[in-house]
C-alpha positions in Angstrom: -93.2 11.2 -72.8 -89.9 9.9 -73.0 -86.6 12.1 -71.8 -84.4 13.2 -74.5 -80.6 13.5 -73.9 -77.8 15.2 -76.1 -75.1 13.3 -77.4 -75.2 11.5 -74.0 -75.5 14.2 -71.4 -77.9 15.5 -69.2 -79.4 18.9 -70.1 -76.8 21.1 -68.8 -77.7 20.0 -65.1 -73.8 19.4 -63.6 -73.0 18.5 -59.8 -72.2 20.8 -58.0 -69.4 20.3 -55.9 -69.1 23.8 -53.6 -70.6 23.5 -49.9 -73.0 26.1 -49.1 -72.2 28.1 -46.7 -75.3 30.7 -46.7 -77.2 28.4 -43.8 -73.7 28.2 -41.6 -73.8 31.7 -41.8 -77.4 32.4 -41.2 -77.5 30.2 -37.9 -74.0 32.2 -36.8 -75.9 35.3 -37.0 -78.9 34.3 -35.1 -76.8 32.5 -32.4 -75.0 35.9 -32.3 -77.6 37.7 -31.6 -79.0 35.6 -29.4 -76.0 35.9 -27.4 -75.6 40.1 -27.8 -79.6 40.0 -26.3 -78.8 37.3 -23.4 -75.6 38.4 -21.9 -76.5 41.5 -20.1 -79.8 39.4 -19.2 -77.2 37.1 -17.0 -75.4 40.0 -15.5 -76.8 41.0 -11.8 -79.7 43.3 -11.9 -79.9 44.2 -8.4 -77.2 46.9 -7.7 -75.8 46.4 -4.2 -72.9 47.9 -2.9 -70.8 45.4 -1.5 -68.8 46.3 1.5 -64.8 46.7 1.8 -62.8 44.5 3.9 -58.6 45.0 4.2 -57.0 41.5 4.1 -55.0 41.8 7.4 -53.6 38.3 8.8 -55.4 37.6 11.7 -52.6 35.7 13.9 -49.0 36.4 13.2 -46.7 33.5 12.1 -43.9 33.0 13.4 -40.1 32.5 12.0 -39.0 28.9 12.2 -36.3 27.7 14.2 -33.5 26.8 11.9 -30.9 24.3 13.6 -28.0 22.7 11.5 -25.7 19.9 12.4 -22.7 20.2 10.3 -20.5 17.2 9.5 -18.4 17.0 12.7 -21.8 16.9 14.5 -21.7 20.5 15.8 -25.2 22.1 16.5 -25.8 25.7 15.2 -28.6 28.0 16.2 -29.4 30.1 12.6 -25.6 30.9 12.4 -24.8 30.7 16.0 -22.7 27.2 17.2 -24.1 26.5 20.5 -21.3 25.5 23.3 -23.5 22.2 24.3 -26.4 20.3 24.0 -27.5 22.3 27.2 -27.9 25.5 25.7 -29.9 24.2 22.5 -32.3 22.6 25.3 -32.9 26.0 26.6 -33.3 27.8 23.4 -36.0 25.1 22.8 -37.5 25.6 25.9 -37.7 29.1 25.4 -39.5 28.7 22.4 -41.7 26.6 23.4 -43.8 28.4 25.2 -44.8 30.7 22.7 -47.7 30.9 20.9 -48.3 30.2 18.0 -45.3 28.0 18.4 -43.0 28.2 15.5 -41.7 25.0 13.4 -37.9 23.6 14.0 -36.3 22.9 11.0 -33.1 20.7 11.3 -30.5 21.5 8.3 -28.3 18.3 8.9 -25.3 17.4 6.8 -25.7 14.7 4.8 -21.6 13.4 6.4 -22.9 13.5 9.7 -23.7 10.2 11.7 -27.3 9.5 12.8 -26.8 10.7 16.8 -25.9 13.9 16.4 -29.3 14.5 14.5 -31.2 11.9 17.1 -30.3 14.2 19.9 -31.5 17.7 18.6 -35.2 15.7 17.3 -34.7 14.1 21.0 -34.3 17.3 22.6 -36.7 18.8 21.0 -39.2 16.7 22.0 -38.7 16.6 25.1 -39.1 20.6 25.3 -42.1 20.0 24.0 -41.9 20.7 20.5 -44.5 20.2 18.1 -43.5 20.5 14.8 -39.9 19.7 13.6 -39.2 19.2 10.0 -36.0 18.4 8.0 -34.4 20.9 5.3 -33.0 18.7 2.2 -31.9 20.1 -1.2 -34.1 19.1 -4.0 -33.0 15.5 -6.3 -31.0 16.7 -9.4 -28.5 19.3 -8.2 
């Protein structure tokens, strides 16, 4: 038997050029209901009542130390000027001995010479400071 075309056509058979989405779907249900079925599968079976803790810091921090050495190369304590070098050294004696012991942060004038700022780090260490650090504005202002 031979195949018989008309006027140069197929019998009516055209591509079709659609995607069939009826599978996509199909799989998207069963994965959905797989999922509905599973989820509270993975939740804890096992009801426990868990106890309640407060959140309460267990050791106090203490306030940092600010000292600032403005551009004449005077020495403030927060917003107090201090008379000498003298009376910083007992502030940061007195400090010292606490515990925890706070952080001395030096605010120094970016005018002021080098010494000024050498003798409070200087000072500090030798009251036995353990922690100094130096304020600074950030790049861009």
């Amino acid at each position: 038997m031979a195949i018989r075309y008309r006027d140069g056509q197929d019998s009516g058979d055209a591509l079709i050029a659609e995607i069939n989405t009826t599978p996509l779907v199909d799989v998207m249900l069963v994965l959905l209901i797989i999922f509905l079925i599973t989820v509270p599968v993975v939740n804890s079976a096992i009801a426990v009542s868990l106890p309640r803790e407060q959140n309460l810091a267990r050791e106090p921090k203490p306030e940092n130390i600010i000292v600032t050495v403005d551009a004449q190369g005077s020495v403030y304590w927060f917003d107090t000027r201090l008379a000498s070098r003298d009376v910083l050294a007992q502030q940061l004696a007195r400090v010292a001995v606490q515990e925890p012991q706070p952080e001395l942060h030096i605010r120094a004038d970016a005018r002021v010479a080098y010494e000024p700022v050498g003798q409070v780090v200087h000072t500090a260490q030798q009251m036995g400071i353990a922690r100094i650090g130096f304020l600074t504005e950030p790049p861009g202002r």
